[in-house]
Each structure stands twice: as structure tokens, then as C-alpha cells.
C-alpha positions in Angstrom: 44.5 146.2 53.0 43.4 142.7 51.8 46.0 141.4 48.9 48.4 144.2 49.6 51.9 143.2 51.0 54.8 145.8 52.5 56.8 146.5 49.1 59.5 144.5 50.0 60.7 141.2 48.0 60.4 138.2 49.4 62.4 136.0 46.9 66.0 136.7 47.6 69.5 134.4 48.4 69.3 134.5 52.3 71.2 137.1 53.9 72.9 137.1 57.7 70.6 137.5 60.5 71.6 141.2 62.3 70.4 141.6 65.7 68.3 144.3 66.1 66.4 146.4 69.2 62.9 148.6 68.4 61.0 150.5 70.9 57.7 151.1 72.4 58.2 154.8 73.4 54.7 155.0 75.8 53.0 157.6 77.7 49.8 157.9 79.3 47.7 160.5 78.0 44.3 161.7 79.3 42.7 159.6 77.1 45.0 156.4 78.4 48.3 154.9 77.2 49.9 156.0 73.9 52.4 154.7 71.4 54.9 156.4 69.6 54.8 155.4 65.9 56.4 156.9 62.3 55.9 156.2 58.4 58.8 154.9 56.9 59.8 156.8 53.7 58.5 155.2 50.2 62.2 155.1 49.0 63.4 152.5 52.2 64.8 149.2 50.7 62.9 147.3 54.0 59.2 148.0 54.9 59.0 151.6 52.8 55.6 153.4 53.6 55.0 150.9 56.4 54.1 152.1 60.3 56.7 151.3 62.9 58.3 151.7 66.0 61.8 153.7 66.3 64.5 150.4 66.3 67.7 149.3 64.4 70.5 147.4 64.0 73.0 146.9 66.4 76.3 148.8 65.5 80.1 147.8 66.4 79.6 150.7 69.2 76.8 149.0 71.0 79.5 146.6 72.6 77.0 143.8 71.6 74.3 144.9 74.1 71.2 145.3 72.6 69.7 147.7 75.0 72.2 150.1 74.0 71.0 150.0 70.3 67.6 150.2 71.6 68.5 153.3 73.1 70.8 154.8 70.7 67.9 154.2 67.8 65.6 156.0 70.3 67.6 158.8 70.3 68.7 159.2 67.0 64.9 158.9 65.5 63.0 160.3 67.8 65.2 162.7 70.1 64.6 161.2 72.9 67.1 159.9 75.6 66.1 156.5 77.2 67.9 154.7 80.2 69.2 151.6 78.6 68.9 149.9 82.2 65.1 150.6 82.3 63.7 149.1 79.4 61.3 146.0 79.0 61.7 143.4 76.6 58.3 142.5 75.2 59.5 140.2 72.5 61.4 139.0 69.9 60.5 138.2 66.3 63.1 137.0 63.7 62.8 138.1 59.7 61.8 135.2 57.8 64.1 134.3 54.5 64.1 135.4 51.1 64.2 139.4 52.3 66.5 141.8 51.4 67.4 142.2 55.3 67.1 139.7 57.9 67.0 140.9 61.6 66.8 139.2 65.1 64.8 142.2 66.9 64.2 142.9 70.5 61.4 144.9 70.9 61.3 147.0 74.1 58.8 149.0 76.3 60.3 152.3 77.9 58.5 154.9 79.4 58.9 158.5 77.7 61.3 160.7 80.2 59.8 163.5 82.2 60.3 166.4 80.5 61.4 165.1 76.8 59.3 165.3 74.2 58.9 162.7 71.0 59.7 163.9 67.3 60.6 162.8 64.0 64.1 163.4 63.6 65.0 160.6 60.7 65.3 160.6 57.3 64.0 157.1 57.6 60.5 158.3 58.5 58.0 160.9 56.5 55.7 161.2 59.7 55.6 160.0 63.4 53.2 161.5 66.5 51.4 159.9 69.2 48.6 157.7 69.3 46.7 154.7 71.0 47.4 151.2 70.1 43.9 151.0 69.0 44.0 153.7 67.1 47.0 152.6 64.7 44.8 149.3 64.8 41.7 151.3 63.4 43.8 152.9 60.6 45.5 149.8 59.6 41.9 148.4 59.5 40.6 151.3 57.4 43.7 151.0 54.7 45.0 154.3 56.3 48.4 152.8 56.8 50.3 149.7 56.5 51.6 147.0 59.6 53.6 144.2 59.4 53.2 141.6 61.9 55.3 141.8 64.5 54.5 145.8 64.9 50.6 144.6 65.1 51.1 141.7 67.8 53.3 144.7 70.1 50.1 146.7 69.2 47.8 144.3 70.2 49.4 143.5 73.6 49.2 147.0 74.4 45.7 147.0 73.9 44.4 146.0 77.7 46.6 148.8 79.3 45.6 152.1 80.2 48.9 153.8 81.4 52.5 153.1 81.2 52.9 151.4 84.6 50.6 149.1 84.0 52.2 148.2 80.7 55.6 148.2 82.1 54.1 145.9 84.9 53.2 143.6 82.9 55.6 143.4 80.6 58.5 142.9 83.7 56.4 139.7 84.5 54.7 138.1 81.6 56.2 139.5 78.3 56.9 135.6 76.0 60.3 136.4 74.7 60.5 133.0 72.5 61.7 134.1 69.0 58.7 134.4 66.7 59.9 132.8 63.4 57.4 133.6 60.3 58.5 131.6 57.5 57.4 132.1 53.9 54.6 130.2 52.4 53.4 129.9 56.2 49.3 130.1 55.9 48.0 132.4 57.9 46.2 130.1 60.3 49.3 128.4 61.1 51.1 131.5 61.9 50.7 132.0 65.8 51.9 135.0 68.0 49.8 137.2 70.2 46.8 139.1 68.1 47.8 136.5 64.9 43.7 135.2 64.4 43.3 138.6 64.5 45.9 139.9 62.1 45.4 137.3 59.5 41.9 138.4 59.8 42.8 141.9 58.4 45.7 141.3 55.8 48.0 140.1 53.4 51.1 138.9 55.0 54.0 141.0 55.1 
């Protein structure tokens, strides 16, 4: 993945910052906790071909509250109904300049509802499933799919947890929510956020 970047441009006039919610859609799986992740399609003008978590912008019918758009974006690409009062904010990570779309995201931990089950339902994505956070690691690592930053540090802070409550736990009590800025022409050793040694370690920046 060395050299490679995300497809998207990165020399643009500066657009307005749109808040934004993603989410961590976990479970815990015989194996131990799992992540629900999808491919974005090749033809998206932001991060096409590029492994994320179900998220969005926040719409004029979220009434400005973010978990709302964190669960309505749940919902509308994955099928899955989340309780807007029972997620867990992990952190927040601001789009540097110069992109085509700038966004002040909230990403969120919820635990996947008993008896619902997880599906690609967007146009936005090709694929989706369930996997570890070690596993989508592994694959970024072996040029199997592509990660942008902040998607690798949620992965990363995942990576001690074995099942949802202890992830949620967590989360509840020592998530850092102070906004994650990456600005272009950055190097990568100056770029810090949980798993960033590691990240820089593995690829371009995206």
C-alpha cells in the first residue's frame, strides 16, 4: 500500500466543514469482538474503493444532533436500527483542507441489536460483512483494501477488546474526543492520534 493515496484530490479551494457521525456497529463473535465494515464504490467523489464504517452527514432532519445522524446513517446503510441514546463517542477527527468534502465526524461505538442483523443496503458501498479489527488491519497490511486514517486509529483502539462490553466500557470512560486535525504536507511522524507510529508505518497518507 506504500505510495498509494485514497483517489481523492487533495488540492482544492477549501470547502465548509459539515458535521458528520460514523459508526462502530460491534458484536462479539465466538472468535471475539467484530466490526462492521463496507467498500465504498470506485465511482464515490470522497474516499472511492476505500474501507469504512457506515456514517454521514448530518441532515436538516437530524435537528442538529449528531447521534441522530449516526443513527439514521446506520440504518439507511446497513439496516440496522440503533438507539441514538446508547451510543459511545470514541472520537472525532476533522478533514484536513484542500478536499473536495470537509467533515467534522463523530465516530461512535453501538452495540448491534438483538435480533437484527448487518447488510449492505447502500449504493455507496460494493461490499460490507463482519470482521475483527485485526483482521481489516491484516488486509490493509497485505494491500487487500485501502484505510484512511482515522478508520485505522478506531481500528486500532479496538484492538485490546474481546467483546462488545468491554469496548463499550471503555469507551464510556476513556474514549479522547479532542478533534484530530490532519493537515496537508503534515509528515508522518508528526501526525499523532492513537495507532499513528503504526499507520505511518504501513502507508501513504490519505
Amino acid at each position: 500500500m506504500s505510495g498509494q493515496g485514497a483517489g481523492h484530490r487533495r488540492d482544492l479551494a477549501d470547502v465548509p466543514i459539515r458535521p458528520a457521525a460514523t459508526v462502530l456497529l460491534l458484536r462479539t463473535a465466538p472468535s471475539g469482538l467484530e466490526v462492521f465494515v463496507q467498500t465504498r464504490a470506485s465511482g464515490m467523489e470522497f474516499a472511492p474503493d476505500v474501507t469504512v464504517f457506515p456514517g454521514g452527514g448530518i441532515e436538516p432532519s437530524d435537528d442538529g444532533d449528531l447521534t441522530v445522524t449516526a443513527a439514521r446513517e446506520t440504518q439507511e446503510e446497513c439496516g440496522v436500527r440503533v438507539d441514538p441514546d446508547e451510543l459511545v463517542p470514541l472520537s472525532r477527527w476533522v478533514t484536513p483542507p484542500g478536499r473536495p468534502r470537509r467533515y467534522d465526524t463523530m465516530f461512535y461505538l453501538a452495540a448491534l441489536p438483538v435480533g437484527q442483523e448487518a447488510r449492505c443496503v447502500t449504493t455507496e458501498a460494493v461490499s460490507a460483512g463482519w470482521h475483527s479489527p485485526q483482521a481489516v488491519i491484516d488486509a490493509w497490511l497485505g494491500g487487500r483494501n485501502k484505510l484512511m486514517a482515522p478508520t485505522y486509529s478506531q481500528l486500532h483502539q479496538l484492538l485490546p477488546f474481546e467483546t462488545v462490553e468491554d469496548a463499550l466500557g471503555w469507551a464510556a470512560e476513556a474514549a479522547d474526543l479532542t478533534p484530530v486535525a490532519i493537515v496537508d504536507g503534515m509528515r508522518r511522524e508528526d501526525r499523532e492520534f492513537p495507532g499513528h507510529v503504526e499507520y505511518a508505518a504501513g502507508a501513504t497518507i490519505y
